[in-house]
C-alpha angles and dihedrals in degrees: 000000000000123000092258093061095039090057080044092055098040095047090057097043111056117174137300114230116280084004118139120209120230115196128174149181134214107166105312094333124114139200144169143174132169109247129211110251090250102048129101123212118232108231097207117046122168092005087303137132124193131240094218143007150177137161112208118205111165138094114314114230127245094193137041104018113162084054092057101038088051093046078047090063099042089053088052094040089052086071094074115037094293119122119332102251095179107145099194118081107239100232092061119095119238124250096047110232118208 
């Protein structure tokens, strides 16, 4: 599926309770499924890597969807040479100290 129908789908799904949601990319090609707690995605099937992946296990939103599911993908995206999503300056030392 496109990008456009993965951020449909996922929009109208949620989560289940206790559900963890697996996306992944492999060109321009989407896909998602909701995955038991326990369970461990395989990272090659068919011979196949993907491009880009996330699980997603927190709280689903109520409000403001589209924002999160888009902020979702560029997380996922970052992984592999898309947009820098670091949160901490640079210049700050880590740990902060107060």
């Amino acid at each position: 599926m496109d990008r456009g129908q993965l951020l449909a789908e996922l929009a109208d799904a949620g989560t289940a309770a206790g559900g963890v949601v697996f996306v992944e990319r492999r060109a321009d090609d989407y896909q998602w499924r909701h995955l038991p707690p326990d369970e461990v995605p395989s990272l090659v099937t068919d011979g196949q890597s993907r491009d880009a992946w996330i699980v997603y296990s927190g709280p689903w939103p109520t409000e403001s969807v589209p924002g999160f599911l888009e902020d979702l993908l560029a997380e996922m995206e970052s992984m592999c040479g898309g947009a820098d999503r670091c949160r901490w300056p640079l210049g700050q030392p880590y740990p902060p100290g107060h």
